[in-house]
TORKOL-4160 file (C-alpha; in steps of 0.2 Angstrom, whole numbers, padded with zeros to 4 digits, m for minus):
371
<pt num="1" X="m0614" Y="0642" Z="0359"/>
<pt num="2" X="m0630" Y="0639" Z="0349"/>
<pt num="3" X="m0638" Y="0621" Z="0350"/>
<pt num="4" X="m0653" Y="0624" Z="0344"/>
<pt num="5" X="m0654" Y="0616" Z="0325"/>
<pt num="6" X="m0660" Y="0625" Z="0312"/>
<pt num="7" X="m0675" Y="0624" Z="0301"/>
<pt num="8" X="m0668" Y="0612" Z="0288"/>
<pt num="9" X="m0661" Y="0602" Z="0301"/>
<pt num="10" X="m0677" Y="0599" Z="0308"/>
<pt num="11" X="m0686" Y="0596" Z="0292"/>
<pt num="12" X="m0673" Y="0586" Z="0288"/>
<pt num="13" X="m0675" Y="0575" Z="0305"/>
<pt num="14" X="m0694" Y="0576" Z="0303"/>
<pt num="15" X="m0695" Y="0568" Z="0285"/>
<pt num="16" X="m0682" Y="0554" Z="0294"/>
<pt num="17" X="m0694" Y="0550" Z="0307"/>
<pt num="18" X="m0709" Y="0550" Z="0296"/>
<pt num="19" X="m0699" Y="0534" Z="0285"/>
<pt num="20" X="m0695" Y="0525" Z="0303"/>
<pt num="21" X="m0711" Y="0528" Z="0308"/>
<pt num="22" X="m0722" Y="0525" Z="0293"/>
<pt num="23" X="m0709" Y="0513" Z="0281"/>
<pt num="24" X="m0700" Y="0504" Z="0294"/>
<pt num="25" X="m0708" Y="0497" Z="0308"/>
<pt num="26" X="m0704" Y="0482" Z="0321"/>
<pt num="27" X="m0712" Y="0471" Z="0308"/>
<pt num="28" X="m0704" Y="0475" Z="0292"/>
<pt num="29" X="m0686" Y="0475" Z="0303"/>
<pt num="30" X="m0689" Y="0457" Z="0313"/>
<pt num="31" X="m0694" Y="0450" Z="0295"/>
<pt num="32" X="m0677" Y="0458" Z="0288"/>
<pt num="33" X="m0668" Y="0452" Z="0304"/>
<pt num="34" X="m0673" Y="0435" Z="0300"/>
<pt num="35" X="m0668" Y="0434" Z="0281"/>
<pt num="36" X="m0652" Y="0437" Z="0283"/>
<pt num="37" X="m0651" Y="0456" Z="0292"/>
<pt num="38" X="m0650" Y="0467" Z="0275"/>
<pt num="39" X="m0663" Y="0475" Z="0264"/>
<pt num="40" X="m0659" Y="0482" Z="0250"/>
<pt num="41" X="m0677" Y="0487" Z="0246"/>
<pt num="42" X="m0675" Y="0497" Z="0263"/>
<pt num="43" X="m0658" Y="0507" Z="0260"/>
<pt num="44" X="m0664" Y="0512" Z="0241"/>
<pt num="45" X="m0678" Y="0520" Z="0253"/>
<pt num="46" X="m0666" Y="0530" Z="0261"/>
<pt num="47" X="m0656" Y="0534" Z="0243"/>
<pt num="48" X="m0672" Y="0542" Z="0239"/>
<pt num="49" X="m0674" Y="0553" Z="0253"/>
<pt num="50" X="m0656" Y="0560" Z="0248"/>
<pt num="51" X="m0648" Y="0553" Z="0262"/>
<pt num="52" X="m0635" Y="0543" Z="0253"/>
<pt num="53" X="m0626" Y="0562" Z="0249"/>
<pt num="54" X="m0627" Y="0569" Z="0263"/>
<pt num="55" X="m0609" Y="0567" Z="0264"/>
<pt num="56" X="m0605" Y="0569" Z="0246"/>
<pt num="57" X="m0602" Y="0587" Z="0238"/>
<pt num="58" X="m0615" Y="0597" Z="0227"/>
<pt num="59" X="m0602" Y="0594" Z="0214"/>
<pt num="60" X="m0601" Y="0577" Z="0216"/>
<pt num="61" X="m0620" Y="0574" Z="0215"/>
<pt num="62" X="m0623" Y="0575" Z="0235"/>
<pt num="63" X="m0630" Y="0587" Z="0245"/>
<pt num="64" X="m0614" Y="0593" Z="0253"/>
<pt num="65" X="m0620" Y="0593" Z="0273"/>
<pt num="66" X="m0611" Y="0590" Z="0287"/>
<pt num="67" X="m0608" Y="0583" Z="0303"/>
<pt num="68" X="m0625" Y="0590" Z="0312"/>
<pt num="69" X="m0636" Y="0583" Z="0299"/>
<pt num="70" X="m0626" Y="0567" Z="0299"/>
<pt num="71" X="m0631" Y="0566" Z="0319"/>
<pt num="72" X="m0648" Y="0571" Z="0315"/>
<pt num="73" X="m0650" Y="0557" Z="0303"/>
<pt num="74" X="m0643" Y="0545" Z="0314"/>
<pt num="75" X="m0652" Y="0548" Z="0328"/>
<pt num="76" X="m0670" Y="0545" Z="0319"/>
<pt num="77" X="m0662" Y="0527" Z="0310"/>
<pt num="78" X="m0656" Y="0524" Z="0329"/>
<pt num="79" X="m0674" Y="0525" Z="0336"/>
<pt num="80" X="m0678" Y="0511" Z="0322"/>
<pt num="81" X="m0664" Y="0502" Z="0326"/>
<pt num="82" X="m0663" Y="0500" Z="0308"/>
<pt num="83" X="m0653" Y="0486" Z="0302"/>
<pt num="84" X="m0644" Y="0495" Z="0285"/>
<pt num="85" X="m0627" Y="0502" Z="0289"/>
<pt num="86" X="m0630" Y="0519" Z="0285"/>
<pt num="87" X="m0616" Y="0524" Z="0295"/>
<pt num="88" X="m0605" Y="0516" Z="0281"/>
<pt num="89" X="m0612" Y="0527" Z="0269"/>
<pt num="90" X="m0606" Y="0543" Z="0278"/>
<pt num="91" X="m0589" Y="0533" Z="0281"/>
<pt num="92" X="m0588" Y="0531" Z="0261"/>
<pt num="93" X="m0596" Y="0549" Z="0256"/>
<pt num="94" X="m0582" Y="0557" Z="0269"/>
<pt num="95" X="m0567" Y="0548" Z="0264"/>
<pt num="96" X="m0568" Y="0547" Z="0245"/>
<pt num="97" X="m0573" Y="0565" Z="0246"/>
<pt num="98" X="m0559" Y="0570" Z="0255"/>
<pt num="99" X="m0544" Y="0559" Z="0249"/>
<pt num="100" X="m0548" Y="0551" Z="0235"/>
<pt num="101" X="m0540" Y="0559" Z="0217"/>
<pt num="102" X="m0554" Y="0565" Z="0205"/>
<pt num="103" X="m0555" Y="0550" Z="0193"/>
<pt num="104" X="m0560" Y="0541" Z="0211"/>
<pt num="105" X="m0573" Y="0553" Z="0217"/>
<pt num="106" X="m0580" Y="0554" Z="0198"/>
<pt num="107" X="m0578" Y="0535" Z="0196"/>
<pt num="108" X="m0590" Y="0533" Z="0215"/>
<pt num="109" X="m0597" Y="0547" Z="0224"/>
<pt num="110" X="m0610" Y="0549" Z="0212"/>
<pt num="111" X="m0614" Y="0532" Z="0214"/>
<pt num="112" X="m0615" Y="0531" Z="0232"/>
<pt num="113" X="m0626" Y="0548" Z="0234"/>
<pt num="114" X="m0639" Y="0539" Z="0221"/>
<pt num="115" X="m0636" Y="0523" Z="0231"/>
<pt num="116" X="m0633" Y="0513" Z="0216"/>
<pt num="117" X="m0618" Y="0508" Z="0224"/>
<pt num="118" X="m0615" Y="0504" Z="0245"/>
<pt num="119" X="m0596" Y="0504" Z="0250"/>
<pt num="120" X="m0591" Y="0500" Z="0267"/>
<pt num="121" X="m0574" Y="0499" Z="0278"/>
<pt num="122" X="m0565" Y="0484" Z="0278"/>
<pt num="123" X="m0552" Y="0487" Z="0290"/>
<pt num="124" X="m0552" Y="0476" Z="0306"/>
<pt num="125" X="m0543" Y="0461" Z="0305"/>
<pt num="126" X="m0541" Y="0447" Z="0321"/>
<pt num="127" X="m0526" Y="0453" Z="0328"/>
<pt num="128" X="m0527" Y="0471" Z="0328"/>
<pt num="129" X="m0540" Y="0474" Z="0343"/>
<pt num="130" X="m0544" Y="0490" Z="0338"/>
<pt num="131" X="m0528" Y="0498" Z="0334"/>
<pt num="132" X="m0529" Y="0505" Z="0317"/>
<pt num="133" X="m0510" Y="0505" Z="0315"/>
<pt num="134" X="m0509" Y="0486" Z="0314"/>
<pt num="135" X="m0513" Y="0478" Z="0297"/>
<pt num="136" X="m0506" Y="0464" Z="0290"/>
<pt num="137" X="m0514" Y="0466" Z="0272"/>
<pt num="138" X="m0503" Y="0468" Z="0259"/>
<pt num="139" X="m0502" Y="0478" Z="0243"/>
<pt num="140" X="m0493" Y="0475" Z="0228"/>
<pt num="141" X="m0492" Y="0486" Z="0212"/>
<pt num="142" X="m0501" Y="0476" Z="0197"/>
<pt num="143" X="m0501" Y="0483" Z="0181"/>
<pt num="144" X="m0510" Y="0501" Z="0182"/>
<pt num="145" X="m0517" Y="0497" Z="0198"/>
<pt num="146" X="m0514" Y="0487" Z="0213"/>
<pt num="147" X="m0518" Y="0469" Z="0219"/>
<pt num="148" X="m0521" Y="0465" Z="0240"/>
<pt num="149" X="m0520" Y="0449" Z="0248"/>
<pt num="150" X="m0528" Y="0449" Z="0265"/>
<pt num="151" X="m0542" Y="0446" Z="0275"/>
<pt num="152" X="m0553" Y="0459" Z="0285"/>
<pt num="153" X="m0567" Y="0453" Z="0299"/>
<pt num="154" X="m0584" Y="0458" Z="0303"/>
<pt num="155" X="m0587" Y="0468" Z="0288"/>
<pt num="156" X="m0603" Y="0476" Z="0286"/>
<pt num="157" X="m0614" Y="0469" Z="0277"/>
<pt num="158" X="m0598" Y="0461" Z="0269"/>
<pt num="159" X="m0607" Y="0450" Z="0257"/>
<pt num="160" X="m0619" Y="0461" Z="0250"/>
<pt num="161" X="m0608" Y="0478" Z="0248"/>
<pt num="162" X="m0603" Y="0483" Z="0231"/>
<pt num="163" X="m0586" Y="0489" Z="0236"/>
<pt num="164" X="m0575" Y="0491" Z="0250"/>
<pt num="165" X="m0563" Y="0503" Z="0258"/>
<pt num="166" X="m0548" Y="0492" Z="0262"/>
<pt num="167" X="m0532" Y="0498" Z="0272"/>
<pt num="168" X="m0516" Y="0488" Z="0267"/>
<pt num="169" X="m0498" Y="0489" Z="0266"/>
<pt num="170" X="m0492" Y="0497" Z="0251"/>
<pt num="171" X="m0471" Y="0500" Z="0252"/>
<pt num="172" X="m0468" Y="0498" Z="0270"/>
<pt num="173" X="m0483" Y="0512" Z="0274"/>
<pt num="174" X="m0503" Y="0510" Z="0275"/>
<pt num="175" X="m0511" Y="0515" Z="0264"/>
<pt num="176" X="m0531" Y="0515" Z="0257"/>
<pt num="177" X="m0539" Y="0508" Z="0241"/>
<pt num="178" X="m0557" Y="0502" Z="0235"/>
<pt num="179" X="m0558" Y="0485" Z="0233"/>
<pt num="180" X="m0574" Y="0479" Z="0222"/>
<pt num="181" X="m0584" Y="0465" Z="0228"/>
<pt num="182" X="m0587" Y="0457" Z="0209"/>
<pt num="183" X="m0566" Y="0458" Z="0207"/>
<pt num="184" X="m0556" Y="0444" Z="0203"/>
<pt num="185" X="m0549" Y="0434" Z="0220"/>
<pt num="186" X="m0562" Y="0443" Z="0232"/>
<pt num="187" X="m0573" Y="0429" Z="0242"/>
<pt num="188" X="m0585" Y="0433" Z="0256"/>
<pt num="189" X="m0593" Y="0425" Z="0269"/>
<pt num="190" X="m0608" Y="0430" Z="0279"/>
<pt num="191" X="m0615" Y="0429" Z="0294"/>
<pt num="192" X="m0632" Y="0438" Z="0306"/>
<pt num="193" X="m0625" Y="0449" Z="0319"/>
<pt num="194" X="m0628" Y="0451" Z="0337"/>
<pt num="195" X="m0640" Y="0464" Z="0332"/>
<pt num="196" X="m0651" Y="0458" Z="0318"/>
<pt num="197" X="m0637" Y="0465" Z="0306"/>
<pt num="198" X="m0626" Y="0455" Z="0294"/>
<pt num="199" X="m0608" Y="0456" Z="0293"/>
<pt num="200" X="m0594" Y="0445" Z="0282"/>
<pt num="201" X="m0577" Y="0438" Z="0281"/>
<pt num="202" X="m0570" Y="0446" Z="0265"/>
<pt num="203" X="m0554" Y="0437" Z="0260"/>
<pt num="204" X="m0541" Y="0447" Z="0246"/>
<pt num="205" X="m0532" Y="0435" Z="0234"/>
<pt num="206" X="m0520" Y="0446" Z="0224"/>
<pt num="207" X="m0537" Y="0456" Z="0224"/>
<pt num="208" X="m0538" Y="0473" Z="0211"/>
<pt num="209" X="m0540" Y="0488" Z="0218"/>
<pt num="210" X="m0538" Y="0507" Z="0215"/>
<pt num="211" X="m0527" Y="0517" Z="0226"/>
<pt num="212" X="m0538" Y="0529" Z="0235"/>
<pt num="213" X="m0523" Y="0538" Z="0246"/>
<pt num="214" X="m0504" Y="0535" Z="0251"/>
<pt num="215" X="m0510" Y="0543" Z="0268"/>
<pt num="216" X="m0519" Y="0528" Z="0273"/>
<pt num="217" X="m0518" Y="0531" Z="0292"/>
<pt num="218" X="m0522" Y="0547" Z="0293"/>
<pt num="219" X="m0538" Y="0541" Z="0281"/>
<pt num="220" X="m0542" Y="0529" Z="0290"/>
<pt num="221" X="m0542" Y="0539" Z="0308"/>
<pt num="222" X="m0554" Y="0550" Z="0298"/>
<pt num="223" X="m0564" Y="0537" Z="0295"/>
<pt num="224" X="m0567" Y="0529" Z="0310"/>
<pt num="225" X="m0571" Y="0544" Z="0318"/>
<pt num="226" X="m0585" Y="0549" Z="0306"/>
<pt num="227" X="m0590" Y="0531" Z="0311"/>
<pt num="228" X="m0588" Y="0534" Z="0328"/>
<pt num="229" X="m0598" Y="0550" Z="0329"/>
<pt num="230" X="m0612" Y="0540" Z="0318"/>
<pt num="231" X="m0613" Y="0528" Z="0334"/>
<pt num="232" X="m0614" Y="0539" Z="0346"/>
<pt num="233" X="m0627" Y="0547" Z="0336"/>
<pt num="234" X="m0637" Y="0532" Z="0332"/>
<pt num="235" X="m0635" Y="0525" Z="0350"/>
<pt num="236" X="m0644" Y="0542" Z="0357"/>
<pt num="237" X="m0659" Y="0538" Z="0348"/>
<pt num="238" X="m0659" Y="0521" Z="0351"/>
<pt num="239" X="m0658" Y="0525" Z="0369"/>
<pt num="240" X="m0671" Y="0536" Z="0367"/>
<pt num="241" X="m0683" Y="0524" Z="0361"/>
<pt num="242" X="m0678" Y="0512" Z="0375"/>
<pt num="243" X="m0682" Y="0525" Z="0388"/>
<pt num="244" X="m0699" Y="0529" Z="0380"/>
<pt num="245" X="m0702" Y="0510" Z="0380"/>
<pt num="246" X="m0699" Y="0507" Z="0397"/>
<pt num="247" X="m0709" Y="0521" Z="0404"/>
<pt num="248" X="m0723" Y="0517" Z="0394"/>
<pt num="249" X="m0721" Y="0496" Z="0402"/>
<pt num="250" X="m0718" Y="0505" Z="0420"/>
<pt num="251" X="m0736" Y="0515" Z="0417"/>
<pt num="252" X="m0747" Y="0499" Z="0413"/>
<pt num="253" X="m0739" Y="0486" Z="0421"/>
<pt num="254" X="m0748" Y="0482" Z="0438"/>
<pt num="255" X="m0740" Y="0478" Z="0453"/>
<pt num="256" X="m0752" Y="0476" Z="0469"/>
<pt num="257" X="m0764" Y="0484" Z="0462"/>
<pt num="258" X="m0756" Y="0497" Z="0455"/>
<pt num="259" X="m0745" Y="0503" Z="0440"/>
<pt num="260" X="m0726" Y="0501" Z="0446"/>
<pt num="261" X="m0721" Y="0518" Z="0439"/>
<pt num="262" X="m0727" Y="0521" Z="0455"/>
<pt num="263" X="m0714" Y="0514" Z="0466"/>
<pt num="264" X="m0699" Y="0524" Z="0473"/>
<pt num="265" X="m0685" Y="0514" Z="0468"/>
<pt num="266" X="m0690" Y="0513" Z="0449"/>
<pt num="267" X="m0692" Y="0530" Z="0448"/>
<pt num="268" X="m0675" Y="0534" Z="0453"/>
<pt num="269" X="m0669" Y="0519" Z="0441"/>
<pt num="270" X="m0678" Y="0528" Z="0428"/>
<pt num="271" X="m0669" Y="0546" Z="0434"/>
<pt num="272" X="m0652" Y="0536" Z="0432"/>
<pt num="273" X="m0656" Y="0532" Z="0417"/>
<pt num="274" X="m0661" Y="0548" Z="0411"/>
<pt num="275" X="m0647" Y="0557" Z="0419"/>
<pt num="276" X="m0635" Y="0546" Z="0408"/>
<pt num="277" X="m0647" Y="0547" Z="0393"/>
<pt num="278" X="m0644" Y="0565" Z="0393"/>
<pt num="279" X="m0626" Y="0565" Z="0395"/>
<pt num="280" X="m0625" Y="0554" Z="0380"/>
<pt num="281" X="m0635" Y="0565" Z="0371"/>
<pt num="282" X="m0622" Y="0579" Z="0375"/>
<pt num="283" X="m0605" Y="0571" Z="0373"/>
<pt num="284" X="m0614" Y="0565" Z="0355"/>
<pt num="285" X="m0616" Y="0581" Z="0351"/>
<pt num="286" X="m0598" Y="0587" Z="0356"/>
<pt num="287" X="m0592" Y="0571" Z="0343"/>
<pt num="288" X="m0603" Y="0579" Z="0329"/>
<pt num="289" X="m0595" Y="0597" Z="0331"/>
<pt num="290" X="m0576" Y="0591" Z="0334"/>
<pt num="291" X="m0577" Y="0580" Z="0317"/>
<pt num="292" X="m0568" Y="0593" Z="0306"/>
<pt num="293" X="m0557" Y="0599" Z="0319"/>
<pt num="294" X="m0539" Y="0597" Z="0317"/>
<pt num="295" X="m0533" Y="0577" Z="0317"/>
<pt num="296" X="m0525" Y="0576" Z="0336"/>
<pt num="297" X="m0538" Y="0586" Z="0345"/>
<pt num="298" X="m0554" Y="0577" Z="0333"/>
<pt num="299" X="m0545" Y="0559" Z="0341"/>
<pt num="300" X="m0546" Y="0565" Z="0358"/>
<pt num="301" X="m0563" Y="0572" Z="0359"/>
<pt num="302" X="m0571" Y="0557" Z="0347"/>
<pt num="303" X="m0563" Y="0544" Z="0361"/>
<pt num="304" X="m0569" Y="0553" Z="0373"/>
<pt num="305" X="m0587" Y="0553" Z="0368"/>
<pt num="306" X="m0585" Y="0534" Z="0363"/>
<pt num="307" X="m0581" Y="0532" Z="0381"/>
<pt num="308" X="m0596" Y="0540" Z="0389"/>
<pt num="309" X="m0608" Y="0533" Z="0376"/>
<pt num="310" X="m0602" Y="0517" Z="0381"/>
<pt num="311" X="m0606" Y="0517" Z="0399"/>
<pt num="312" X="m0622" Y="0526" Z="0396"/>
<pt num="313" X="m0625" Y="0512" Z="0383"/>
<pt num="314" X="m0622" Y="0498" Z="0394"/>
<pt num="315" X="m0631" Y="0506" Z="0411"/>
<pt num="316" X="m0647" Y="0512" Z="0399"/>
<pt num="317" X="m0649" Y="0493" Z="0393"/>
<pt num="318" X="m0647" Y="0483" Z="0405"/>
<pt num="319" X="m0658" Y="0494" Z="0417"/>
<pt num="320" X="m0669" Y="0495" Z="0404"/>
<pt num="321" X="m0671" Y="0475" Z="0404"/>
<pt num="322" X="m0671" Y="0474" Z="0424"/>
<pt num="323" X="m0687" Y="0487" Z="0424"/>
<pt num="324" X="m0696" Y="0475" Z="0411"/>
<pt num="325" X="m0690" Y="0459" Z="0422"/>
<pt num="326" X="m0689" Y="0442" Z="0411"/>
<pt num="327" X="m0700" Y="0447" Z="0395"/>
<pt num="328" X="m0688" Y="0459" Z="0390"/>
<pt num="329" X="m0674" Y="0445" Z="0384"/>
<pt num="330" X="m0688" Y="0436" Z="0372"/>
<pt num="331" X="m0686" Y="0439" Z="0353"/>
<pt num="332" X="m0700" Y="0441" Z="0352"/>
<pt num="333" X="m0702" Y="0459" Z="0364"/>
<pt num="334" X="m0694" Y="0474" Z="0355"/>
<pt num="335" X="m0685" Y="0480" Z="0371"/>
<pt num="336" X="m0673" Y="0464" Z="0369"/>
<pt num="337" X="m0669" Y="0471" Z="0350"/>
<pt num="338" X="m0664" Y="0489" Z="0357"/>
<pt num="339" X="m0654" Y="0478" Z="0371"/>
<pt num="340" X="m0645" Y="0469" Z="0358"/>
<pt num="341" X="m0641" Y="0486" Z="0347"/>
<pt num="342" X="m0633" Y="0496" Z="0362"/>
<pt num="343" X="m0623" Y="0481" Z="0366"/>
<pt num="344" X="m0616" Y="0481" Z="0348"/>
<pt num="345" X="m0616" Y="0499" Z="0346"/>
<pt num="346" X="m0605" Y="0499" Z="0363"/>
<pt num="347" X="m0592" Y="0488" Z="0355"/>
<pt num="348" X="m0590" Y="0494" Z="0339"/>
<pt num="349" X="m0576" Y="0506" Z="0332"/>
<pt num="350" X="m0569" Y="0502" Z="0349"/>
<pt num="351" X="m0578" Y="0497" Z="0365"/>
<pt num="352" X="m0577" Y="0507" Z="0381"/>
<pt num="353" X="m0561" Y="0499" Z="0388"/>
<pt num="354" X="m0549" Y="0502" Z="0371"/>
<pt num="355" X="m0558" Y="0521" Z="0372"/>
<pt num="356" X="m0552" Y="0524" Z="0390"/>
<pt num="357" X="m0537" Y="0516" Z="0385"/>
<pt num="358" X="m0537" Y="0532" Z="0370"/>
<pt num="359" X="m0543" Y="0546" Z="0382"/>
<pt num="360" X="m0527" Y="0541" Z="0396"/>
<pt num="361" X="m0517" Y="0538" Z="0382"/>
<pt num="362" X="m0520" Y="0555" Z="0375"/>
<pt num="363" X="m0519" Y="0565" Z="0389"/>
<pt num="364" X="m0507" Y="0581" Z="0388"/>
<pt num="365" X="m0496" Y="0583" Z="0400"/>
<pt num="366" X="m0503" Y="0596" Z="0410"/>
<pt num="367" X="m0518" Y="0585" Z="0412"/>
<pt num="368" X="m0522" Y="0580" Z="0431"/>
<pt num="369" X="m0525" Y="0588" Z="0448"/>
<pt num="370" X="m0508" Y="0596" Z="0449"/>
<pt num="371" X="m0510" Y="0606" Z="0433"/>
């Protein structure tokens, strides 16, 4: 099989990294973090590097990519550990474009490939603990359309979103819809994240909304894989970064007189480290190339991945913060910033505990050393 990405991919990865680099430094993100984790200035950026529809078909005004060049984007916004849920964009580009009727893709995807509009999953509620089959919002028919009653948690960027992609029960089976913000009987509540992010409560009130599908699970599962494969994606690259970091610290800092990139034992710390880096890097890419497979074996491979970037995750950070000793936990040392995004990234969609829950759960019968 050929790994090697092709030349649009990698002009498409460089013109990425130029924006991280050049538009979107630790400044610009701690001062975003601070007033309130969302920057709208910052993901009209991305809009105009055509980022917004990468998802979204030619016909719908995107530029009708795929899963490779959703990875590659990632990657790059995960080495900026920036702050804007792009991965939400690709969520909304993937599942409109996929199940939504025509009046919904027309009435949207041009919208969210210009970037006028941002729409994000609203689909976790307190009692589900990652099980995408429990939902306890409810859907009524109103008229032409629908109204939900409801409330979902930790939505991203909840307050500030201009729609959302809302799971509920409609008839006794789960189905999607978009809610918009501005409608009658939708309230939000934000709040920062863990991660410099923003997130918000967003309660339903006999809300209007537009049916997207009846086939609200199988949308759904679709959904969060994308988002799952956008983690594992972004998490690389933040993990890449955190690497370079580190070794960079290890070089100057002295230690008796000399730099401790020197010492034995924190060089095989760093080989760990690496070693899981790099299996990351390939179980993310085994994510990217199973997202259009059919729906049971893309739920198997997309937990799996989950689960190993979730270990690597947690081994890369907290040996990262070890290495750098005490000034890697201050706000005001980047290291603690990457720390606090691999430990975000490691929890959602699933953290590694519900994945390895998935990955037993799934396994076929012949699975096992008697096979």
């Amino acid at each position: 099989m050929d790994f090697d990405f092709s030349d649009d991919q990698e002009q498409l990865r460089d013109a990425v990294r130029k924006w991280v680099d050049k538009g979107y430094d630790f400044d610009r993100r701690y001062k975003a973090s601070k007033a309130g984790g969302f920057d709208r200035a910052a993901y009209t950026e991305l809009a105009e590097l055509g980022l917004c529809g990468l998802y979204i078909s030619e016909a719908d005004g995107g530029l009708g990519m795929g899963p490779v060049e959703g990875m590659v984007v990632m990657e790059e916004l995960g080495r900026g550990i920036v702050l804007e849920p792009f991965a939400q964009t690709l969520i909304a580009g993937g599942v409109l474009g996929g199940y939504a009727p025509q009046a919904v893709k027309d009435a949207w995807l041009g919208k969210i490939a210009s970037g006028e509009a941002l729409v994000v999953l609203a689909h976790q509620e307190r009692a589900a603990r990652y099980r995408l089959d429990i939902c306890h919002t409810t859907a009524a028919p109103a008229g032409a359309g629908w109204a939900l009653t409801g409330t979902k948690s930790l939505v991203p960027a909840g307050d500030q979103a201009d729609a959302f992609l809302v799971p509920a029960q409609a008839n006794g089976k789960l189905a999607l819809f978009i809610v918009e913000r501005s409608a009658a009987g939708v309230t939000t509540q934000g709040y920062g994240t863990q991660d410099g992010g923003r997130a918000a409560e967003v309660t339903l009130a006999n809300a209007a909304a537009t049916l997207v599908t009846t086939e609200g699970l199988a949308a759904l599962e679709h959904a969060v894989d994308i988002g799952i494969a956008a983690t594992c994606a972004e998490a690389v690259g933040v993990m890449d970064k955190t690497m370079a970091i580190t070794v960079e610290y290890m070089n100057t800092r002295k230690q008796f007189g000399v730099p401790i990139a020197s010492f034995q034992a924190l060089r095989h710390r760093v080989a760990d480290m690496k070693m899981q880096q790099e299996l990351a890097r390939s179980m993310s890419y085994y994510a990217s190339l199973k997202l259009n497979a059919p729906a049971d074996e893309r739920r198997r491979a997309l937990a799996r991945a989950k689960y190993q970037l979730g270990v690597a995750m947690r081994f890369v950070g907290q040996q990262a913060v070890q290495l750098h000793g005490g000034i890697a936990v201050t706000d005001e040392y980047i290291v603690s910033h990457y720390f606090k995004k691999l430990t975000q990234l490691e929890m959602s969609f699933g953290d590694t505990l519900h994945h390895l829950g998935e990955v037993s759960a799934r396994m076929q019968d012949t699975a096992g050393v008697f096979a």
